[in-house]
C-alpha positions as CSV (number, residue, x, y, z in Angstrom):
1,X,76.1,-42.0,220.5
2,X,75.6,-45.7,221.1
3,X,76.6,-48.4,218.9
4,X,75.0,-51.8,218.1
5,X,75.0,-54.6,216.0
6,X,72.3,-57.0,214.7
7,X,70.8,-59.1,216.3
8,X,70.2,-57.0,219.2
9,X,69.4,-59.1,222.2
10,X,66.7,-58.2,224.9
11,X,69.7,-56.4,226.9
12,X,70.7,-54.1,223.8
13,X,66.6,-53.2,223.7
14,X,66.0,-52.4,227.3
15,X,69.4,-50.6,227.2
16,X,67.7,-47.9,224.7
17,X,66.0,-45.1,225.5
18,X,63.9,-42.6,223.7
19,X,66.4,-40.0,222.3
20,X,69.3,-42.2,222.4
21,X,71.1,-41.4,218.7
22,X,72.3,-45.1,217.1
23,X,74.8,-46.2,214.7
24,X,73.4,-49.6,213.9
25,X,75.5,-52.2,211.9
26,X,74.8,-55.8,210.8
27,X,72.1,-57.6,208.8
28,X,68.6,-55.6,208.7
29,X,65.8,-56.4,206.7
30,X,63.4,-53.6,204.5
31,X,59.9,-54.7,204.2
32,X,56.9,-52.0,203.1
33,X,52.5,-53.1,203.1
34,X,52.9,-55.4,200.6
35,X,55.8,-57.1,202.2
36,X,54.0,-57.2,205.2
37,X,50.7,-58.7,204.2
38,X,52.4,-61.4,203.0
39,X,54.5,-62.2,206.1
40,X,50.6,-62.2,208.3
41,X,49.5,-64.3,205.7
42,X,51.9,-66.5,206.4
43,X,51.7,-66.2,210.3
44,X,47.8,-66.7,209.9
45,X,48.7,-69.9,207.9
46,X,50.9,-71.3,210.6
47,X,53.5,-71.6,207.7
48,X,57.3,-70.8,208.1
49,X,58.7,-66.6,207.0
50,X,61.3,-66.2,204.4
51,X,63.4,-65.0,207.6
52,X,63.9,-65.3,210.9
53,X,63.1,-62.4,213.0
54,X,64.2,-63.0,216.4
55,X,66.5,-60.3,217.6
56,X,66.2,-58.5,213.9
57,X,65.4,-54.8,212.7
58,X,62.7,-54.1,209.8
59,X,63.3,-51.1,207.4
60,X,60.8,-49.5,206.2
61,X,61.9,-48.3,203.0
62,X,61.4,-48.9,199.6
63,X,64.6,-48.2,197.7
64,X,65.3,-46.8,194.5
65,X,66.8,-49.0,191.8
66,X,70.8,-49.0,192.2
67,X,73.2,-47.1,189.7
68,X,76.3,-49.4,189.3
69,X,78.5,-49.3,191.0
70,X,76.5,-48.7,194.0
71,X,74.4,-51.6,196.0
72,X,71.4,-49.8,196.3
73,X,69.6,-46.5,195.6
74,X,68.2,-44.2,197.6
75,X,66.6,-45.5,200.6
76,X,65.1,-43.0,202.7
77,X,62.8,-44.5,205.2
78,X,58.5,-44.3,204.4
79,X,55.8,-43.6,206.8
80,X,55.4,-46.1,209.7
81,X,51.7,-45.9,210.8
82,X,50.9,-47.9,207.6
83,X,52.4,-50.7,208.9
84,X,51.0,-50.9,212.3
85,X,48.6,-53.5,211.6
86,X,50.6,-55.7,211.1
87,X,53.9,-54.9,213.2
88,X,52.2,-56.9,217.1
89,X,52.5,-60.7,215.6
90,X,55.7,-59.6,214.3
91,X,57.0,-58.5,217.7
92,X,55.8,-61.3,219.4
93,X,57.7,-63.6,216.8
94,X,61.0,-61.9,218.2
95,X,61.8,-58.7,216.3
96,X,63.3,-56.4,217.5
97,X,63.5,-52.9,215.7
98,X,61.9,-51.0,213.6
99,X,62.8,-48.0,211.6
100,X,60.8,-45.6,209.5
101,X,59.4,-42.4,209.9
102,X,56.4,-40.4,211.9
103,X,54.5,-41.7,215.0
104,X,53.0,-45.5,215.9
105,X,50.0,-46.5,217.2
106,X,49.0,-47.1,221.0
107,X,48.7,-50.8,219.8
108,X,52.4,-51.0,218.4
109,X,53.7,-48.9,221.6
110,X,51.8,-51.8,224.1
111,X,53.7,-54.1,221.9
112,X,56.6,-52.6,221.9
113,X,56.7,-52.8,225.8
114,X,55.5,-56.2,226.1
115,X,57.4,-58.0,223.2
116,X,60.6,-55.1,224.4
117,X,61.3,-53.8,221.4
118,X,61.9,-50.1,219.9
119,X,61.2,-48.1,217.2
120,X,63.7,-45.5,215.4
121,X,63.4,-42.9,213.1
122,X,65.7,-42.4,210.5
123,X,65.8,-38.9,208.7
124,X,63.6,-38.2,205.9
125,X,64.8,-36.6,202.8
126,X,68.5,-37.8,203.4
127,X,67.6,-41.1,201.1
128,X,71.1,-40.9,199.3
129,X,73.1,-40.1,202.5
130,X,71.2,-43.2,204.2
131,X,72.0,-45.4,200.8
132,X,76.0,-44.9,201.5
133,X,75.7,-46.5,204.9
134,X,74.4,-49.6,202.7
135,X,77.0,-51.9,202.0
136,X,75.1,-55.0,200.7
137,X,71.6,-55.7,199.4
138,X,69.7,-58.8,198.2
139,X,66.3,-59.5,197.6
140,X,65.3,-62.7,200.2
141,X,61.7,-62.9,199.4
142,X,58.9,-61.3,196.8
143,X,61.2,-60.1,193.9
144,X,57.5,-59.6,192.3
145,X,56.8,-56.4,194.6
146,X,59.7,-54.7,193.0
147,X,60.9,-51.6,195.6
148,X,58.8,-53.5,197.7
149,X,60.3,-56.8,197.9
150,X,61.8,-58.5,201.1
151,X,65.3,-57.7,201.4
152,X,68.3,-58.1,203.6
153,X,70.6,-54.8,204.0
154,X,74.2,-54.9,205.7
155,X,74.4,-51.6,207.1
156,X,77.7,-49.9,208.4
157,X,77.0,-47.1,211.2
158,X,73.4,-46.3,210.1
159,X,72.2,-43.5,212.0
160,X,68.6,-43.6,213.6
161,X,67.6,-42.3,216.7
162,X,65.3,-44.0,219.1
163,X,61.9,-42.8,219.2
164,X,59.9,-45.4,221.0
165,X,61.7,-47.4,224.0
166,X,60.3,-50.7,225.4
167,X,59.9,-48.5,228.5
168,X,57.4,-46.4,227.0
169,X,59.8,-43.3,226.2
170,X,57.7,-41.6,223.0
171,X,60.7,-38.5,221.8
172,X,58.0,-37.3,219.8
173,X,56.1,-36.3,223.0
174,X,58.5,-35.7,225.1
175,X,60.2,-33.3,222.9
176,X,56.8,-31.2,222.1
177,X,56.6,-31.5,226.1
178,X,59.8,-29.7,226.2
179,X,59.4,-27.5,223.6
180,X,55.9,-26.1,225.2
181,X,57.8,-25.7,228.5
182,X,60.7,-23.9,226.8
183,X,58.7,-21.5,224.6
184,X,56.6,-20.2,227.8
185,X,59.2,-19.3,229.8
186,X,60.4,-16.9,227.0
């Protein structure tokens, strides 16, 4: 089990490999589509982001409204692949992580290498076990999108595993890999 806090620098990326398990503490951000549309718009129109993403992780969750007393709701993480379209010019603007759920395109994986930067999974369906690791939230940008608005997490020891090195490590294949090899030789 490795340990990291944000930022991570280029050293704490190309440190990572595919299967690593990660407690990750520090500042995060959550952005979803609509978070990220407006973040290329902005890119497109040479106009400054809400944040600064060199050396940051993105979240892709949109979490449930908080019950007092706690900071958040349930924030499992949401599909990835939607936001591949937009995730290159946000690599090459110095982000670092990512953090959802299912697989990437080849385009995110060349960027990935190039920009060197990984993506993690966090575990679906373990949204309220994910929320306790939590320990502050704020909107930053786009209160209108609701769920969906910008906002900057401090996380305490939030697990994730690494499923897409800078390297070009992919768990998800290399796992069905091994588990192919392991189910012939029974």
């Amino acid at each position: 089990m490795k340990h990291l806090t944000t930022p991570l620098t280029r050293e704490d990326v190309e440190d990572l490999r595919a299967g690593d398990r990660l407690l990750l503490s520090g500042r995060i951000y959550t952005a979803r589509d609509a978070a990220h549309k407006k973040l290329i718009e902005l890119i497109d129109q040479n106009k400054a982001l809400p944040v600064d993403l060199e050396g940051q992780v993105i979240y892709y969750v949109g979490p449930a409204p908080a019950r007092p007393p706690a900071v958040i709701g349930p924030a499992g993480p949401t599909t990835s692949y939607r936001m591949d379209p937009y995730t290159p010019p946000l690599l090459a603007l110095g982000l670092k992580g990512m953090i959802g759920k299912g697989t990437r395109s080849p385009e995110v994986l060349a960027a990935l290498k190039e920009h060197r930067a990984v993506y993690c999974a966090a575990v679906g369906g373990a949204a309220a076990l994910l929320a306790q690791r939590i320990k502050e939230a704020r909107v930053v940008a786009y209160p209108e999108l609701g769920t969906e608005a910008l906002r900057e997490l401090v996380v305490e020891d939030f697990p994730v595993i690494v499923v897409n090195d800078c390297h070009g490590g992919d768990l998800y294949e290399s796992g069905v890999a091994r588990y192919r090899r392991s189910s012939s030789t029974s």
